[in-house]
PAKE-500425 format. One record per residue: residue number from 0; residue in one letter; x, y, z of N, C-alpha, C in turn. Coordinates in nm, 4 decimals. Example, Ala and Ser with C-alpha at 12.3 -4.5 7.8 and 13.67 -1.06 7.14 Angstrom:
BEGIN
<site><num>0</num><residuo>A</residuo><n_east>1.3190</n_east><n_north>-0.5690</n_north><n_up>0.7800</n_up><ca_east>1.2300</ca_east><ca_north>-0.4500</ca_north><ca_up>0.7800</ca_up><c_east>1.3200</c_east><c_north>-0.3300</c_north><c_up>0.7800</c_up></site>
<site><num>1</num><residuo>S</residuo><n_east>1.2850</n_east><n_north>-0.2250</n_north><n_up>0.7080</n_up><ca_east>1.3670</ca_east><ca_north>-0.1060</ca_north><ca_up>0.7140</ca_up><c_east>1.2900</c_east><c_north>0.0030</c_north><c_up>0.7870</c_up></site>
***
This chain:
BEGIN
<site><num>0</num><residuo>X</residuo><n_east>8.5892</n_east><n_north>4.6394</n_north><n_up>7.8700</n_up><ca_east>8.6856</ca_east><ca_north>4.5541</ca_north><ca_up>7.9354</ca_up><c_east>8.6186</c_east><c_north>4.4629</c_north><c_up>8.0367</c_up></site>
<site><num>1</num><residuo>X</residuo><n_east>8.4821</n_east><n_north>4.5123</n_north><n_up>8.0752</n_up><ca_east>8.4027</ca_east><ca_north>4.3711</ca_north><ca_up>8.1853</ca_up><c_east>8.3084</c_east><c_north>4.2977</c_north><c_up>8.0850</c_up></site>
<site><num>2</num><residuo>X</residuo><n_east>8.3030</n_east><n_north>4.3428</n_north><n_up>7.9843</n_up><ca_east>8.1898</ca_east><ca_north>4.2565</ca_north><ca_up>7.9676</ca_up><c_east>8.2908</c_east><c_north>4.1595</c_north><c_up>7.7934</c_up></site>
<site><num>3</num><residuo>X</residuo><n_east>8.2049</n_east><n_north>4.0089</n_north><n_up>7.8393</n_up><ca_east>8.2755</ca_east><ca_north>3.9405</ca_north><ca_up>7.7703</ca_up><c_east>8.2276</c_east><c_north>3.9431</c_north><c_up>7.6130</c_up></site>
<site><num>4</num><residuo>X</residuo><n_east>8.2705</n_east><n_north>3.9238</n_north><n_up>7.4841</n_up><ca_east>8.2316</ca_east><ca_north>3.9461</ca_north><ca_up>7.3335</ca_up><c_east>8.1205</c_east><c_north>3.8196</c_north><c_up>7.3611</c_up></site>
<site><num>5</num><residuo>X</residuo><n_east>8.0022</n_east><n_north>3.8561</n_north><n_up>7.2982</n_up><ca_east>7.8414</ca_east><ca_north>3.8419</ca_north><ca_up>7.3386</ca_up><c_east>7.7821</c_east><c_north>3.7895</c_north><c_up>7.4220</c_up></site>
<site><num>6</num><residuo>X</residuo><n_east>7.8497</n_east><n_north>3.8700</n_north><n_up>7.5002</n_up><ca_east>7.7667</ca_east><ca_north>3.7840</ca_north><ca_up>7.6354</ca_up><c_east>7.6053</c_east><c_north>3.9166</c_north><c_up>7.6220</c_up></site>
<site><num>7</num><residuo>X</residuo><n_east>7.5533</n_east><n_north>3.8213</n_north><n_up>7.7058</n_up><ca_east>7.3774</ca_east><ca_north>3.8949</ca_north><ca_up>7.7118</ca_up><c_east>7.4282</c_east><c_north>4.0319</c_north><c_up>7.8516</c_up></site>
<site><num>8</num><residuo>X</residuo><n_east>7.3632</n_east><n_north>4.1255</n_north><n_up>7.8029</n_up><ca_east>7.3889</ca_east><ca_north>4.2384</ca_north><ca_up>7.8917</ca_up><c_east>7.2689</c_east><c_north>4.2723</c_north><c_up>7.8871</c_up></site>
<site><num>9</num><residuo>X</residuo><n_east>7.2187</n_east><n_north>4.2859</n_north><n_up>8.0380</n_up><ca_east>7.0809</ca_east><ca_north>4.3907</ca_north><ca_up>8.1048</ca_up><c_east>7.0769</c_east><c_north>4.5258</c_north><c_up>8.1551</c_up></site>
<site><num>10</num><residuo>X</residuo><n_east>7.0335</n_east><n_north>4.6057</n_north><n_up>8.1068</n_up><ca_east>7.0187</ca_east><ca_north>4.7593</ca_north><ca_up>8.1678</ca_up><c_east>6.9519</c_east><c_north>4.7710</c_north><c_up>8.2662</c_up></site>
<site><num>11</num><residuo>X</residuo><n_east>6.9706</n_east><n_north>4.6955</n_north><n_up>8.3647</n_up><ca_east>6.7830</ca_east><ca_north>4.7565</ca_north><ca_up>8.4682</ca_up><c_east>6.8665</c_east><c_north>4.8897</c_north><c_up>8.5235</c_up></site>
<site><num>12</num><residuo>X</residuo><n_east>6.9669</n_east><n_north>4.9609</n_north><n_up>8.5002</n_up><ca_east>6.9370</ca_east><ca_north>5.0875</ca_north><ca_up>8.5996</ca_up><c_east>6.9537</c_east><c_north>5.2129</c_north><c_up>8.5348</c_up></site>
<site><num>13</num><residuo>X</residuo><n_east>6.8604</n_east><n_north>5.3044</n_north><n_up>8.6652</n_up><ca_east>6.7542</ca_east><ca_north>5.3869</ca_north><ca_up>8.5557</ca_up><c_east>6.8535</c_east><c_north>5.5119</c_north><c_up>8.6192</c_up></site>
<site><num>14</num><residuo>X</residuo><n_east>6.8870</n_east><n_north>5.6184</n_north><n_up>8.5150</n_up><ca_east>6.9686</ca_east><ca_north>5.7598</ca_north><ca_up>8.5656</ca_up><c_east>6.8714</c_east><c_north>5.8827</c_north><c_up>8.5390</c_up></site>
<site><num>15</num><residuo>X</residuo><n_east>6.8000</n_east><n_north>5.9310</n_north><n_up>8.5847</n_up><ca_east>6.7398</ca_east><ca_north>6.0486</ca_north><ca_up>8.5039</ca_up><c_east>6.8951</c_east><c_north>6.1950</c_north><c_up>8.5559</c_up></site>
<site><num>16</num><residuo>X</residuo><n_east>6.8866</n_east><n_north>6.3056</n_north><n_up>8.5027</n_up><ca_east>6.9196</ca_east><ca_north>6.4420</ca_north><ca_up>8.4288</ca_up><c_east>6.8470</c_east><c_north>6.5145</c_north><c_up>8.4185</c_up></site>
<site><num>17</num><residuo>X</residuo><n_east>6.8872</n_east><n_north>6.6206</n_north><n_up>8.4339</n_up><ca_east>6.7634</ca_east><ca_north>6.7633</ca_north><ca_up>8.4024</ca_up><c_east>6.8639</c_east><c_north>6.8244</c_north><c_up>8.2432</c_up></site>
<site><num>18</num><residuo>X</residuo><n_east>6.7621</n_east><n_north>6.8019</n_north><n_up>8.1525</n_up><ca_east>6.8622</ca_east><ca_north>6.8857</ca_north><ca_up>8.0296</ca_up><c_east>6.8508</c_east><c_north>7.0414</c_north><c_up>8.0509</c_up></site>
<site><num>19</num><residuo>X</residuo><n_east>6.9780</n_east><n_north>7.1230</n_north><n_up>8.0289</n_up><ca_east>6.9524</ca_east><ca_north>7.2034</ca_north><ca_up>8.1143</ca_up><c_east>6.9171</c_east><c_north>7.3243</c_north><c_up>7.9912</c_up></site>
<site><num>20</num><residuo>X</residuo><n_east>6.9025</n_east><n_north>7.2433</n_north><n_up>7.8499</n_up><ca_east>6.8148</ca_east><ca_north>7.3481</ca_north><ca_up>7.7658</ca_up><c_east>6.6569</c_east><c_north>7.3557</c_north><c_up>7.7515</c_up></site>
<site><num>21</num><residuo>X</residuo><n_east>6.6516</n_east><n_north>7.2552</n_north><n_up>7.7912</n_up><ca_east>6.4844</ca_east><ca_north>7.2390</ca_north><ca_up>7.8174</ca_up><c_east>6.4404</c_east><c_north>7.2199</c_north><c_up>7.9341</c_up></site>
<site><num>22</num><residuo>X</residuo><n_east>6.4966</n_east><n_north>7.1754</n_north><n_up>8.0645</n_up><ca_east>6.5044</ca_east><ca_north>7.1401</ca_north><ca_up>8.1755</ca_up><c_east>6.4210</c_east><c_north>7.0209</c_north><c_up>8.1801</c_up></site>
<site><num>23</num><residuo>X</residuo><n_east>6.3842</n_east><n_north>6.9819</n_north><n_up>8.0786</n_up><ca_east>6.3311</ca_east><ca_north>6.8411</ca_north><ca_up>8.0807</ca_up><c_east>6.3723</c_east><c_north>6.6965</c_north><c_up>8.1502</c_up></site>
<site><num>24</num><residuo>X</residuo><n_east>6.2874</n_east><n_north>6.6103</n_north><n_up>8.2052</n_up><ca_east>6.4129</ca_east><ca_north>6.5023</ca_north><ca_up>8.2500</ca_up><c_east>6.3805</c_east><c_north>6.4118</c_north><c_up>8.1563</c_up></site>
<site><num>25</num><residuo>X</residuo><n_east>6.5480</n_east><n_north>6.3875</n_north><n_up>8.1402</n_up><ca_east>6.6154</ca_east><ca_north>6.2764</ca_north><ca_up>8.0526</ca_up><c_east>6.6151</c_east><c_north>6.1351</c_north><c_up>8.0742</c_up></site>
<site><num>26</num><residuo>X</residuo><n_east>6.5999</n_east><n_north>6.0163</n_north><n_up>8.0900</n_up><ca_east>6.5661</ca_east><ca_north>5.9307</ca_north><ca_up>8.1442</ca_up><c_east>6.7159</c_east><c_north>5.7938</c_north><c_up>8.0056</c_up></site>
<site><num>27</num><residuo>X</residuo><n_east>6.7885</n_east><n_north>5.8055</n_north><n_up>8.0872</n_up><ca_east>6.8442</ca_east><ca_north>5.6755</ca_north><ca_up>8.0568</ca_up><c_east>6.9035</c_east><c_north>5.5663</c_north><c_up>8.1023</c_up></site>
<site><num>28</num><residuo>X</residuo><n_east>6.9889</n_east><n_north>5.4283</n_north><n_up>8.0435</n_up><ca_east>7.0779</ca_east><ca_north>5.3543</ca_north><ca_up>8.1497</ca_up><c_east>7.1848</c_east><c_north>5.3653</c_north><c_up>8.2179</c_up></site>
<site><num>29</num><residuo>X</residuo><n_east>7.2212</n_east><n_north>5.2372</n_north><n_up>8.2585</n_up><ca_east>7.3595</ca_east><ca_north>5.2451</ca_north><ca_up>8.3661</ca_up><c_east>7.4465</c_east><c_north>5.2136</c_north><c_up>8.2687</c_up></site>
<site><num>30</num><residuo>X</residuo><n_east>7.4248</n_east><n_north>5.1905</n_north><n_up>8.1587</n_up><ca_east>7.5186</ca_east><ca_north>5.0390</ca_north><ca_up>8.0934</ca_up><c_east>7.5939</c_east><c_north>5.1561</c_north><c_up>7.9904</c_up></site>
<site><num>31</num><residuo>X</residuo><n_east>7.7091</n_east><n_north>5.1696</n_north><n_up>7.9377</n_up><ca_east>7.7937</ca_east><ca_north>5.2610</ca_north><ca_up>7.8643</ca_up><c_east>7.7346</c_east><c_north>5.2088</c_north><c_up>7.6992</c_up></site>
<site><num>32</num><residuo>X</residuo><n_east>7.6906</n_east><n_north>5.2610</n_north><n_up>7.6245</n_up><ca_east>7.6472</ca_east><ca_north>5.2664</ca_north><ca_up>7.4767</ca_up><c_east>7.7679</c_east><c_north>5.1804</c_north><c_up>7.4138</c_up></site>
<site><num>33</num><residuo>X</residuo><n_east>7.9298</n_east><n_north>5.2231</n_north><n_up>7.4481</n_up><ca_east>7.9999</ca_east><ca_north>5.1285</ca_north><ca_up>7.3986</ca_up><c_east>7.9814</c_east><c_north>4.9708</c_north><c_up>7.4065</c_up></site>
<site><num>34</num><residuo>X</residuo><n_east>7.9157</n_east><n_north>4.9148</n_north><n_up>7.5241</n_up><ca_east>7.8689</ca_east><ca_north>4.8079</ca_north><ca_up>7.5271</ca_up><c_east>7.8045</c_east><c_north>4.7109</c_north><c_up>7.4077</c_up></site>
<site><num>35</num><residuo>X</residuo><n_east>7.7317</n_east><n_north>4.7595</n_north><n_up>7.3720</n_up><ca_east>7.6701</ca_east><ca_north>4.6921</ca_north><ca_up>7.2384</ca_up><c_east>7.7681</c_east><c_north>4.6789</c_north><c_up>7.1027</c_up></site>
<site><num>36</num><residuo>X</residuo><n_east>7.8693</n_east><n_north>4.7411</n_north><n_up>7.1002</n_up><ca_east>7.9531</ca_east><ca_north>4.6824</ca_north><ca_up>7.0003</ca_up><c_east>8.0336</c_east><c_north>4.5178</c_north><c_up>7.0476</c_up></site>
<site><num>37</num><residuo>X</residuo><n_east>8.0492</n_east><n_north>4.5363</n_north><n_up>7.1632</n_up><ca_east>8.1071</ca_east><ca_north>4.4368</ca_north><ca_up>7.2317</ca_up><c_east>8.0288</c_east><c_north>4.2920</c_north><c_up>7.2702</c_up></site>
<site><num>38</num><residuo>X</residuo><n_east>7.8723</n_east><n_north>4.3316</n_north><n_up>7.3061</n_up><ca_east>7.8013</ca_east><ca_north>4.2165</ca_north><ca_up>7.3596</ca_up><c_east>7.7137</c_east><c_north>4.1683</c_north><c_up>7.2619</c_up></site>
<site><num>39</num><residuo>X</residuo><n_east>7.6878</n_east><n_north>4.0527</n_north><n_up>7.3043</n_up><ca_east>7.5784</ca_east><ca_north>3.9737</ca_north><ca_up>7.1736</ca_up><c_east>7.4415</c_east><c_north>4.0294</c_north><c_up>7.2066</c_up></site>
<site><num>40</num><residuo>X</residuo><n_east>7.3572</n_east><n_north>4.0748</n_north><n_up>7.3290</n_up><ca_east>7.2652</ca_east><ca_north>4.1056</ca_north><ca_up>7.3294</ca_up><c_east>7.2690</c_east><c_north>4.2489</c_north><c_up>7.4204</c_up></site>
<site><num>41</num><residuo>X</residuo><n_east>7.2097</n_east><n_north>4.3547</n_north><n_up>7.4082</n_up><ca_east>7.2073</ca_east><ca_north>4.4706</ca_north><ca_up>7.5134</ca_up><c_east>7.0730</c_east><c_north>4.5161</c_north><c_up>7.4979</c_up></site>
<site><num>42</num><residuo>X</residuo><n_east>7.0051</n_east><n_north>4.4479</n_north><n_up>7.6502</n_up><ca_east>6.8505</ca_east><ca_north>4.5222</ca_north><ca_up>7.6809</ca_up><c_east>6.8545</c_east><c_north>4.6665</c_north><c_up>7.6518</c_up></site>
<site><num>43</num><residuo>X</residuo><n_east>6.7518</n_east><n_north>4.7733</n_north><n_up>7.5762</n_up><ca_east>6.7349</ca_east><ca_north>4.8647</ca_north><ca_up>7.5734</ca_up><c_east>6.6786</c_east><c_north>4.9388</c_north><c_up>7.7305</c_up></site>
<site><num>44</num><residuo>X</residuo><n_east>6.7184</n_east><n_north>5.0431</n_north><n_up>7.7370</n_up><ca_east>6.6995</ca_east><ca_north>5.1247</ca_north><ca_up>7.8457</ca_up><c_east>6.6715</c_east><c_north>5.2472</c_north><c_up>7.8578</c_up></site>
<site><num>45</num><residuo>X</residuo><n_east>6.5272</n_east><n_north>5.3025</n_north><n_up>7.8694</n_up><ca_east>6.4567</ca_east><ca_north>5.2719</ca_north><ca_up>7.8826</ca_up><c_east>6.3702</c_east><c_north>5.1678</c_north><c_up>7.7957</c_up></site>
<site><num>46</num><residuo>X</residuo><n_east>6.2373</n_east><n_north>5.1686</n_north><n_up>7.8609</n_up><ca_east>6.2047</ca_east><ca_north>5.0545</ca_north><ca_up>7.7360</ca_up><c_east>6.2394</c_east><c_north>4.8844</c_north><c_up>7.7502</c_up></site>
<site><num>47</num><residuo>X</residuo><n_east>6.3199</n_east><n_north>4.8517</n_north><n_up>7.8555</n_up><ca_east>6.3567</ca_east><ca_north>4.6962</ca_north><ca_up>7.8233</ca_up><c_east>6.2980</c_east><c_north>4.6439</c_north><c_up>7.9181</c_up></site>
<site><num>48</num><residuo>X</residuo><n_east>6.3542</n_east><n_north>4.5800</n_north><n_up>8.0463</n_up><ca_east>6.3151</ca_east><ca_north>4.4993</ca_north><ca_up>8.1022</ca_up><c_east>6.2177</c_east><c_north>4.5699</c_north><c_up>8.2355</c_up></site>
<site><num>49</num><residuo>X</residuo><n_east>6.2218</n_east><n_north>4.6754</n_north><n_up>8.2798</n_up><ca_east>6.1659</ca_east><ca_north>4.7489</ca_north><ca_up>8.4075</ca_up><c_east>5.9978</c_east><c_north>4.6538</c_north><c_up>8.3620</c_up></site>
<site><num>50</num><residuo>X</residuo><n_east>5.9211</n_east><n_north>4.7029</n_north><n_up>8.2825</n_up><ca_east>5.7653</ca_east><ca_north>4.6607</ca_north><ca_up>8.2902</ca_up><c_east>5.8053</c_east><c_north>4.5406</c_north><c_up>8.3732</c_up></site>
<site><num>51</num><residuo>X</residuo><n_east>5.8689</n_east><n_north>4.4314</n_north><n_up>8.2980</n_up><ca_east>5.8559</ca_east><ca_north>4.2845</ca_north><ca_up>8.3644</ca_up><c_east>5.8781</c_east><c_north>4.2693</c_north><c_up>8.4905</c_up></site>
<site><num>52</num><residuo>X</residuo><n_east>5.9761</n_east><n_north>4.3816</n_north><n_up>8.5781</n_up><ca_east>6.0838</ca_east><ca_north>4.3292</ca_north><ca_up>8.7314</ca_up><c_east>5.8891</c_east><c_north>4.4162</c_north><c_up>8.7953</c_up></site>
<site><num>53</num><residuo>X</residuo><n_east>5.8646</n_east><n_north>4.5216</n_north><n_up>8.7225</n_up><ca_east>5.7039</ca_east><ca_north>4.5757</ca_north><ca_up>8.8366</ca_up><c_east>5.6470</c_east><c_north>4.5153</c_north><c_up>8.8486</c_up></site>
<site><num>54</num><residuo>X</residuo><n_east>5.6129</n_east><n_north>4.3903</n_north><n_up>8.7077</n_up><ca_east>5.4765</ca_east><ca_north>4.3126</ca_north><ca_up>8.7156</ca_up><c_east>5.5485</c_east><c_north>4.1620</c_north><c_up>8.7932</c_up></site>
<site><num>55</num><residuo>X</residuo><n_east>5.6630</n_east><n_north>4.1631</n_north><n_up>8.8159</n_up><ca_east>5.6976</ca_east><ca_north>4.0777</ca_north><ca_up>8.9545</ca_up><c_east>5.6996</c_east><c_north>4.0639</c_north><c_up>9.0448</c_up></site>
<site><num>56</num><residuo>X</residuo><n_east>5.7115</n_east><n_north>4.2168</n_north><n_up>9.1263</n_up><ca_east>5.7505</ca_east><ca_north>4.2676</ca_north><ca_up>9.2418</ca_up><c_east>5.5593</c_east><c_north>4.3123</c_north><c_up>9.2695</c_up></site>
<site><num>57</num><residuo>X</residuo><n_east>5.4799</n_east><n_north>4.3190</n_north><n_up>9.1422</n_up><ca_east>5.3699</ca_east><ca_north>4.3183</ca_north><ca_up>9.2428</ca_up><c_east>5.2844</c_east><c_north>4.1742</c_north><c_up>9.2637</c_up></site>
<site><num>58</num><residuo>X</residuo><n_east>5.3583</n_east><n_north>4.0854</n_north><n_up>9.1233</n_up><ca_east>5.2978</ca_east><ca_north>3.9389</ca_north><ca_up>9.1966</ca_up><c_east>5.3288</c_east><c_north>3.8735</c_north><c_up>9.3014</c_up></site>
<site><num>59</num><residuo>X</residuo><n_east>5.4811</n_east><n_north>3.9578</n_north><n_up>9.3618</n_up><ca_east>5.5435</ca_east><ca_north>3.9138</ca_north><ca_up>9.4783</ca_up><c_east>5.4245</c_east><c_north>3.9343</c_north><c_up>9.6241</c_up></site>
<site><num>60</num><residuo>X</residuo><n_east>5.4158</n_east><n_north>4.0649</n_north><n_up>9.5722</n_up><ca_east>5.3376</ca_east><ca_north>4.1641</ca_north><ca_up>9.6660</ca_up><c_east>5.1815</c_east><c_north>4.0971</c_north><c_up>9.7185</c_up></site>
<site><num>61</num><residuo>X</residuo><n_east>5.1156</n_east><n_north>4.0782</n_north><n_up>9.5612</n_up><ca_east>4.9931</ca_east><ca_north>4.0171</ca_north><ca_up>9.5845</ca_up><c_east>5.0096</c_east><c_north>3.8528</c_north><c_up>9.6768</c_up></site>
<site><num>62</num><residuo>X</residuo><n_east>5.1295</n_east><n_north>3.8045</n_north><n_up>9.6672</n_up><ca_east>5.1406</ca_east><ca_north>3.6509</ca_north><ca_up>9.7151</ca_up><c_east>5.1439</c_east><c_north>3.6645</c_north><c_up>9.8772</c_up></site>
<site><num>63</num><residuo>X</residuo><n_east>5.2095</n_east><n_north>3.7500</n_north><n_up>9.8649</n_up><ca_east>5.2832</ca_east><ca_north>3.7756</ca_north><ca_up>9.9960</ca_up><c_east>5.1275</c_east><c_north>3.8051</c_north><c_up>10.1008</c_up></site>
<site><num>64</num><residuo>X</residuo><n_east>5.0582</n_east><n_north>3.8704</n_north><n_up>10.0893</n_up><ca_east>4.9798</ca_east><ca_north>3.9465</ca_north><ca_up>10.0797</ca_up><c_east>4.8551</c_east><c_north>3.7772</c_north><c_up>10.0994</c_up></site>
<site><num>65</num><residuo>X</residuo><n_east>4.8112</n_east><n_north>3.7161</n_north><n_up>10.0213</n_up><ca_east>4.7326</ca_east><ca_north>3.6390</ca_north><ca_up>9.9724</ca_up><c_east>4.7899</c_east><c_north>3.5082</c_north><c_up>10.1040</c_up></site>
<site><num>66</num><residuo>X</residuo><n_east>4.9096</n_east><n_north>3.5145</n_north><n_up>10.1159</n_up><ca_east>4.9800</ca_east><ca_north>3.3849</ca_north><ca_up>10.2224</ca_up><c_east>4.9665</c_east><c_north>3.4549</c_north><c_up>10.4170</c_up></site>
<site><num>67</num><residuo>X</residuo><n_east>4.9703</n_east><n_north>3.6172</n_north><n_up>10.4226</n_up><ca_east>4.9237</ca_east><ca_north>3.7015</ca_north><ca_up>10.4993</ca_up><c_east>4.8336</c_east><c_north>3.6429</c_north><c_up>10.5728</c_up></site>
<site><num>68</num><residuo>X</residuo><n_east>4.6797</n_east><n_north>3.6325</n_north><n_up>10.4620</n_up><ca_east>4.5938</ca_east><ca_north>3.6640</ca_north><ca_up>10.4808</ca_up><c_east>4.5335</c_east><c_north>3.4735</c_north><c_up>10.5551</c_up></site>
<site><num>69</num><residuo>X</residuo><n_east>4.5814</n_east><n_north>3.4164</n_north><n_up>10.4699</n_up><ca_east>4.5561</ca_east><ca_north>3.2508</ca_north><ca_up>10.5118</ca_up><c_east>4.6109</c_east><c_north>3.2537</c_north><c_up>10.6257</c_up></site>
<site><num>70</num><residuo>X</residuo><n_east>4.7299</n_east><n_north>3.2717</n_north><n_up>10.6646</n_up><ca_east>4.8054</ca_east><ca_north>3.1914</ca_north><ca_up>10.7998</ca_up><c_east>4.7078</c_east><c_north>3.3260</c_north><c_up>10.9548</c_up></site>
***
């Protein structure tokens, strides 16, 4: 009911679980599985977009860092 017929949908959020037959942790999204019948695109989660937002947040880091160091 929020999301509009194909609109692009992103998973960035991450839920882990302890399964409590293996006590393993489970690692999945925020986004309800029903979603993808509904939207034209649904990032996988795990697996989708996280690599790209780290390797941002550390080019942020290195800039930040690199502009630090000049001024």
């Amino acid at each position: 009911e929020h999301v509009k017929p194909g609109a692009a949908v992103l998973d960035v959020g991450v839920t882990r679980e302890r399964d409590p037959e293996t006590g393993k942790s489970i690692v999945y999204g925020d986004v309800a599985p029903e979603v993808a019948e509904v939207a034209g695109f649904l990032s996988p989660n795990p697996g989708g977009v996280g690599p790209m937002t780290v390797a941002l947040l550390l080019t942020n880091v290195v800039e930040a860092a690199e502009r630090a160091v000049a001024s």
